[in-house]
C-alpha positions in Angstrom: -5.9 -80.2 13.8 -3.5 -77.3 14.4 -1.2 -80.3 16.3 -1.3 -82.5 13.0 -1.2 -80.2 10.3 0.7 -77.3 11.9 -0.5 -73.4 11.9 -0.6 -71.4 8.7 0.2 -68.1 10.6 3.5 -66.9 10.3 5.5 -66.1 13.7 6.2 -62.8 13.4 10.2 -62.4 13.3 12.0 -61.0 16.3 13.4 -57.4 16.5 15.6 -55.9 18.3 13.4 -53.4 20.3 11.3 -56.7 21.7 14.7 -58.7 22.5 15.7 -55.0 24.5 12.5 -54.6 26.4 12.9 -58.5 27.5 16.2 -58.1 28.7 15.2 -55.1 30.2 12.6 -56.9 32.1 14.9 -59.7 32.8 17.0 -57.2 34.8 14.8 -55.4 36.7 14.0 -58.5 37.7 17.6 -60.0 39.0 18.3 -56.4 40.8 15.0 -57.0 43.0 16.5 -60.3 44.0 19.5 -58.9 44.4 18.8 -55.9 46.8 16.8 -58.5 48.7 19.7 -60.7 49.2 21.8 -58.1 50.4 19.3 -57.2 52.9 19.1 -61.2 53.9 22.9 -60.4 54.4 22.7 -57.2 56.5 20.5 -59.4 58.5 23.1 -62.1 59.2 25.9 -60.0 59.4 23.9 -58.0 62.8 23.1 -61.5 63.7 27.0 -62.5 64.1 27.9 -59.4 65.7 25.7 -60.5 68.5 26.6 -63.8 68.6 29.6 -65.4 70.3 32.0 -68.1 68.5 30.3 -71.4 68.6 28.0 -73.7 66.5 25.1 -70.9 66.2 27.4 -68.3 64.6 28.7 -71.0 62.6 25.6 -71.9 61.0 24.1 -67.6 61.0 27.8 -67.4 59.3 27.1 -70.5 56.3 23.6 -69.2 55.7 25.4 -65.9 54.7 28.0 -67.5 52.9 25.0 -69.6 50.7 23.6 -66.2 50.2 26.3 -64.1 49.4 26.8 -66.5 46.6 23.7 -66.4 45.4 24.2 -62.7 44.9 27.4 -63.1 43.3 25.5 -65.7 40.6 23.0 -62.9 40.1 25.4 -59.9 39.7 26.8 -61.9 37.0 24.1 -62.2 35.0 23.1 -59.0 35.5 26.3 -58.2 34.3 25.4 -60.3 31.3 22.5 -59.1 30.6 23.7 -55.4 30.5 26.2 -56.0 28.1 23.6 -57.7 26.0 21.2 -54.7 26.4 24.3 -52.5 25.0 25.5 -54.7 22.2 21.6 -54.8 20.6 21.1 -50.7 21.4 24.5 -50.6 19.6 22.7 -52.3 16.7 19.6 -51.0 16.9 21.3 -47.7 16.6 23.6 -48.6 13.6 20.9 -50.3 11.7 18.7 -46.7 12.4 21.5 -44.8 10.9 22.0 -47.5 7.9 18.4 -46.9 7.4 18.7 -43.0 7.2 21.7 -43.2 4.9 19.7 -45.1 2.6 16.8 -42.8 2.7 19.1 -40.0 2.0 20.8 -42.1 -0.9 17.5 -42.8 -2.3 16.4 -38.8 -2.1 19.7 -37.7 -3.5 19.2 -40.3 -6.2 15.4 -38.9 -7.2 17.0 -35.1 -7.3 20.1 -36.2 -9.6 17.8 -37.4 -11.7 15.3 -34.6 -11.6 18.3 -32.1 -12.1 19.4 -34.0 -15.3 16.1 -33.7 -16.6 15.9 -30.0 -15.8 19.1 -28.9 -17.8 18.7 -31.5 -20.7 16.2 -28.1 -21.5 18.6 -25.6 -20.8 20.7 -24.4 -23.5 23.8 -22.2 -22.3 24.5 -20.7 -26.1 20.7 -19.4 -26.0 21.5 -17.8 -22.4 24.6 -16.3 -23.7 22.8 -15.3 -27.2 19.9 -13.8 -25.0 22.3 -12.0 -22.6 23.8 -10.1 -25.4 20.7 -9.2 -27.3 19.7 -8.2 -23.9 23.1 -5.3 -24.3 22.9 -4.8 -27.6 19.0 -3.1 -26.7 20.1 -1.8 -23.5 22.8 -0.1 -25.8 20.2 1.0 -28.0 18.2 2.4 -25.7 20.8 4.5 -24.5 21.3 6.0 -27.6 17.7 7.1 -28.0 17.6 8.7 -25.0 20.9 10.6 -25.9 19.1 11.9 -29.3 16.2 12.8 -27.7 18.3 15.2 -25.2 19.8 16.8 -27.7 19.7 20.9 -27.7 19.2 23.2 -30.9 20.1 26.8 -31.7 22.8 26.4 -28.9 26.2 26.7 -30.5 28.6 23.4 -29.6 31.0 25.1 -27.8 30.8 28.1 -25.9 33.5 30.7 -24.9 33.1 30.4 -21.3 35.1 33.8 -20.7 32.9 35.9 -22.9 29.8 34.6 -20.4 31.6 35.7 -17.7 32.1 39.3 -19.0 28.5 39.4 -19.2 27.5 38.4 -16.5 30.2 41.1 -14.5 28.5 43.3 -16.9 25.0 42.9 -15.9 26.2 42.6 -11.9 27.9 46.6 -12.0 24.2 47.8 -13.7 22.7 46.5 -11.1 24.5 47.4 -8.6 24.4 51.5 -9.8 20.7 50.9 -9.9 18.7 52.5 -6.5 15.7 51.5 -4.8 13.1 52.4 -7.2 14.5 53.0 -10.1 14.6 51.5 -13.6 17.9 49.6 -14.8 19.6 51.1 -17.5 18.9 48.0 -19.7 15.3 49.3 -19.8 15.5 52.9 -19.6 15.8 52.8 -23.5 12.4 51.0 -23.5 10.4 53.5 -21.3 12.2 56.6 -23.1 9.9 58.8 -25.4 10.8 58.3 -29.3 12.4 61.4 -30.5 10.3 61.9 -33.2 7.4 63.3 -31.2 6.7 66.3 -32.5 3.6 67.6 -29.2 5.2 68.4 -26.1 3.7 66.3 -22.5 0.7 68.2 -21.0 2.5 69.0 -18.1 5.2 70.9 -19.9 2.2 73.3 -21.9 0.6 74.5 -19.1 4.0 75.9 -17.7 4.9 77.4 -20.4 1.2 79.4 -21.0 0.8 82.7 -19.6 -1.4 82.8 -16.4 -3.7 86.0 -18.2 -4.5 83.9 -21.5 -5.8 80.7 -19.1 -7.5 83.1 -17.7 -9.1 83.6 -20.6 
């Protein structure tokens, strides 16, 4: 039936990594024949050497000439065949690349058109509106901090040579001032009032006569 009516199944197409492999099998093929023939000829050409001029070398001699032809025929389609084998890897190569270029056409494509729809939602006034609210509070912020810090009771500007006076001042007291002692800056404060009228303890019993404490 197949005869009369024909096959439905399609024959798959040809590529070129099948038509490589063949060729490549094709060759492998032709260089077997051809080491083979040149050992056939490394046969006859021992045979010659042997032989002396007459009708036997003649004949060893056209058995090698038949052969060495045969080789030649062979090298040449080898030849052939390897310069097919490079002209469809050539192809096979470009039509690889061709196929990458595309794919990378086609992604750069998709991402365009992602990026477009990404910054149809992007407004650069709003940015620029946001980045100086975004000063205007930082600017603000500042200032709070610079009103908090402020100092009271401290006069705005101070005479910075009147400080130093002082400060000498208060050095050369301390310095005068022994081991022990009490600076002059609080003698004042451990001194008795003068308007105690009872004298210390101390200074009544020296003054009493020994006979009336012995009383």
């Amino acid at each position: 039936m197949n005869r009369i009516f024909g096959s439905n199944k399609a024959k798959p197409k040809p590529n070129l990594t099948d038509a490589i492999s063949s060729t490549d099998t094709r060759m492998g093929s032709i260089e077997v024949k051809v080491k083979k023939l040149d050992a056939e000829l490394g046969v006859f050409k021992a045979q010659m050497a042997k032989m002396r001029d007459g009708p036997g070398k003649n004949a060893v001699q056209a058995r090698a000439l038949r052969t060495l032809k045969q080789k030649r025929l062979y090298e040449g389609q080898l030849a052939q065949l390897q310069q097919q084998t490079f002209n469809m890897e050539q192809a096979a190569m470009t039509t690889e690349n061709l196929k990458n270029t595309m794919a990378t056409v086609d992604a750069m494509r998709v991402a365009n058109k992602e990026m477009k729809k990404q910054y149809k939602g992007i407004d650069i006034d709003k940015i620029e509106s946001i980045h100086y609210d975004m000063e205007d509070l930082i600017e603000q912020a500042n200032e709070i901090q610079e009103s908090l810090s402020r100092t009271y009771g401290v006069p705005d500007e101070v005479d910075e040579a009147d400080l130093q006076a002082e400060l000498d001042a208060l050095g050369l007291d301390d310095e005068l001032v022994g081991e022990g002692e009490t600076p002059s800056y609080l003698t004042d404060a451990t001194a008795l009032p003068d308007f105690v009228d009872a004298a210390p303890v101390e200074e009544l019993r020296e003054s009493t006569p020994t006979a009336e404490v012995a009383r």
